[in-house]
C-alpha positions as CSV (number, residue, x, y, z in Angstrom):
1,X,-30.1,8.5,9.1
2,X,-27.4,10.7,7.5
3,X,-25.7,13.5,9.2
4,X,-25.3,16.0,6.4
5,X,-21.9,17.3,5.7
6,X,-22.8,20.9,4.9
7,X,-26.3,20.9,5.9
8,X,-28.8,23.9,4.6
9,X,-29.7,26.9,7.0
10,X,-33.2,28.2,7.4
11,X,-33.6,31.4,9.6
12,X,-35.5,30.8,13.1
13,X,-37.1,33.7,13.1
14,X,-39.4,34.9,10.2
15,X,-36.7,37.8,8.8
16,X,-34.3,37.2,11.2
17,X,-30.8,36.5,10.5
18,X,-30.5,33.5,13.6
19,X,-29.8,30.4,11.2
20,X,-30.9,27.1,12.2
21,X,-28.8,24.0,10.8
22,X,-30.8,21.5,9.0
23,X,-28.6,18.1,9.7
24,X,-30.8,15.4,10.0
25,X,-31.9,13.3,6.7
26,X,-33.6,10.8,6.8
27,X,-36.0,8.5,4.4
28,X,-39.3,7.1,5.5
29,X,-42.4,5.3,4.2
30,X,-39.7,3.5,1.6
31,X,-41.8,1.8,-1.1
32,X,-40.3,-0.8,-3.0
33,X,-42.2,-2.2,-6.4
34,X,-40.1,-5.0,-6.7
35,X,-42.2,-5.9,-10.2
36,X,-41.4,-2.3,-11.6
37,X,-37.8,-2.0,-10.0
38,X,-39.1,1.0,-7.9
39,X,-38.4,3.0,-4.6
40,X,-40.0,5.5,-3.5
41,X,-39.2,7.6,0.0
42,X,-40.1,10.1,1.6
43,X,-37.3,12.5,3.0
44,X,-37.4,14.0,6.5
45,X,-34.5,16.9,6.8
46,X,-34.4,18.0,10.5
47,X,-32.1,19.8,12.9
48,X,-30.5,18.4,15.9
49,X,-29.5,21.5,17.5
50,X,-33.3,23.4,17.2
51,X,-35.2,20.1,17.1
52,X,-38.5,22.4,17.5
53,X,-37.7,23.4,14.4
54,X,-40.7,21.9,11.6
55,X,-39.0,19.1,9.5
56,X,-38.7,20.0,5.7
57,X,-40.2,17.2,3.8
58,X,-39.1,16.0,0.1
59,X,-39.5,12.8,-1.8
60,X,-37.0,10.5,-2.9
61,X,-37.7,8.5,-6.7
62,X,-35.6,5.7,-8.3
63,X,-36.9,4.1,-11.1
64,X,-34.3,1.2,-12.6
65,X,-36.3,0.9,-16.0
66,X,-35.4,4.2,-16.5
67,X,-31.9,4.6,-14.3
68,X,-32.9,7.7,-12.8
69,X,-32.4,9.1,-9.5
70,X,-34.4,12.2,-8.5
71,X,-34.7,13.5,-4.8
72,X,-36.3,17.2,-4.5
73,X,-37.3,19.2,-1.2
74,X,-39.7,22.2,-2.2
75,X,-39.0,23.9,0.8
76,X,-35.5,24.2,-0.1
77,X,-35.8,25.0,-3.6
78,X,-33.6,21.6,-4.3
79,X,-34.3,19.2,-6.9
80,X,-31.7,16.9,-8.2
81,X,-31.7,14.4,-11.3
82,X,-29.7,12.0,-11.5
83,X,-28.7,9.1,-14.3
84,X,-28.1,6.3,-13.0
85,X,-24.7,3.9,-14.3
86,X,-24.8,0.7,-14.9
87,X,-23.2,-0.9,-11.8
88,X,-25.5,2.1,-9.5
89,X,-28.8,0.9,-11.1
90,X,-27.6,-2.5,-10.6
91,X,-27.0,-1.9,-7.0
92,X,-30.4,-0.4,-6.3
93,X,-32.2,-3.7,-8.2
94,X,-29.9,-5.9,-6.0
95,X,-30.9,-3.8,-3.0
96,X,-35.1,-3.9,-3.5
97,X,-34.5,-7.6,-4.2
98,X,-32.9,-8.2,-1.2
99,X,-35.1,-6.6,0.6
100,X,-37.9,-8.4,-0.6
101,X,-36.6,-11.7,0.0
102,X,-35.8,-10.5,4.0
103,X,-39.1,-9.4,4.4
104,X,-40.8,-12.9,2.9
105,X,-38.1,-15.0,4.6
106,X,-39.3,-13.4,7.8
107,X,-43.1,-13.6,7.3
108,X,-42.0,-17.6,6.7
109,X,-39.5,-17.9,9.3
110,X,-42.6,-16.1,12.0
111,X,-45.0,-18.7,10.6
112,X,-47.2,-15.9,9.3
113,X,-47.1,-17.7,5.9
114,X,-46.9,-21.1,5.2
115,X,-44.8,-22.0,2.2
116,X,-41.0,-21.3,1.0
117,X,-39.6,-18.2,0.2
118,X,-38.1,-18.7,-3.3
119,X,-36.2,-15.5,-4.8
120,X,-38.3,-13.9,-7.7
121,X,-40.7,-10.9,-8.1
């Protein structure tokens, strides 16, 4: 989760003027192709003050072939691109990797599979 520095306001009242403070974002169902150097999210923004408040939803993209970042939320009339530098691209191919080999360690480690977990997509 990250607590948003200056998070977006949406009114709680249709026409009303009573903003609530949209804090909360987090990233869920995170898909990581680890053949195509992938991830894909999708981004929950919430408020902890109103949490009745509906969630705005948005998606989160980064594609390493490509070194592009691009997170949009509809509701909020955001979108953002964002090219990638070397050492940030190589970061996020570091980080799908090693969560790849955690998650086949694991499934090894618990017995589920038999073999060894040997880095590599």
């Amino acid at each position: 989760m990250i607590t948003l520095t200056t998070p977006p306001e949406v009114n709680t009242v249709l026409g009303g003027n009573t903003p609530a403070s949209y804090n909360k974002f987090v990233l869920s169902n995170i898909n990581f192709d680890t053949v195509a150097k992938v991830v894909q999210a999708t981004v929950r923004i919430s408020s902890t003050a109103l949490p009745d408040m509906a969630p705005i939803q948005g998606t989160l993209n980064i594609n390493c072939a490509t070194a592009v970042l691009t997170i949009e939320a509809q509701q909020l009339d955001y979108y953002r691109r964002v090219v990638l530098t070397g050492p940030q691209n190589t970061s996020v191919q570091t980080q799908i990797t090693n969560a790849q080999n955690a998650l086949e360690s694991g499934l090894v480690t618990l017995g589920l599979v038999a073999g060894v977990q040997a880095p590599g997509a």
